[in-house]
C-alpha positions in Angstrom: -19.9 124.8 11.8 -22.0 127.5 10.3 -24.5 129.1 11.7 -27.8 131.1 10.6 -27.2 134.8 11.9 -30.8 135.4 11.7 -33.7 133.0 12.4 -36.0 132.6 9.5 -39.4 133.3 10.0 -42.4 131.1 9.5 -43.7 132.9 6.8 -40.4 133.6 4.8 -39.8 129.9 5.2 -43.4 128.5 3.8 -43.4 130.7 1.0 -40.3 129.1 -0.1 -41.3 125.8 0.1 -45.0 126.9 -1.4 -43.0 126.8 -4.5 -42.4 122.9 -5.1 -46.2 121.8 -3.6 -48.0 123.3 -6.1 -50.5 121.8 -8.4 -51.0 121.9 -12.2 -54.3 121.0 -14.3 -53.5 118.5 -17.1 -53.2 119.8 -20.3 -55.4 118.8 -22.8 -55.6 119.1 -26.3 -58.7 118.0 -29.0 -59.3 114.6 -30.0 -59.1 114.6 -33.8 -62.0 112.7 -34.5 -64.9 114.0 -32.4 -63.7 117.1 -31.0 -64.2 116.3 -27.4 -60.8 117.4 -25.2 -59.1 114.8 -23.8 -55.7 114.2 -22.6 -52.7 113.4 -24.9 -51.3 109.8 -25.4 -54.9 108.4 -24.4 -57.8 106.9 -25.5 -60.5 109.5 -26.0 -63.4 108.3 -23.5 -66.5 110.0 -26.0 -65.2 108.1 -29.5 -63.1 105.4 -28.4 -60.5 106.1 -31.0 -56.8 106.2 -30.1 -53.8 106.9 -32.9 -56.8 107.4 -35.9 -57.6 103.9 -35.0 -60.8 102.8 -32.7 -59.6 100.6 -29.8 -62.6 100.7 -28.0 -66.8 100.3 -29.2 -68.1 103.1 -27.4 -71.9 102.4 -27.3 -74.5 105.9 -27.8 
């Protein structure tokens, strides 16, 4: 069976797995009716409009 020659050391071994836990922010992009960002494929909470179509009354 192999063997590791050297032991790895507890920093060399959480910077590797550092890597993989990492978070990213959700991209998002401009609704095209009122401007507001909000997240693609959803409903845009500020106008209620989804596809150019409104799915939701969004009361003032």
């Amino acid at each position: 069976m192999a063997v590791p020659a050297r032991r790895v050391s507890k920093a060399r071994r959480d910077k590797r797995r550092a890597n993989t836990w990492t978070l990213t922010a959700p991209t998002l992009e401009k609704c095209p009716k009122c401007g507001e960002l909000k997240r693609s494929h959803r409903l845009c909470s500020a106008c209620g409009y989804y596809n150019g179509r409104e799915v939701v009354k969004v009361e003032d």
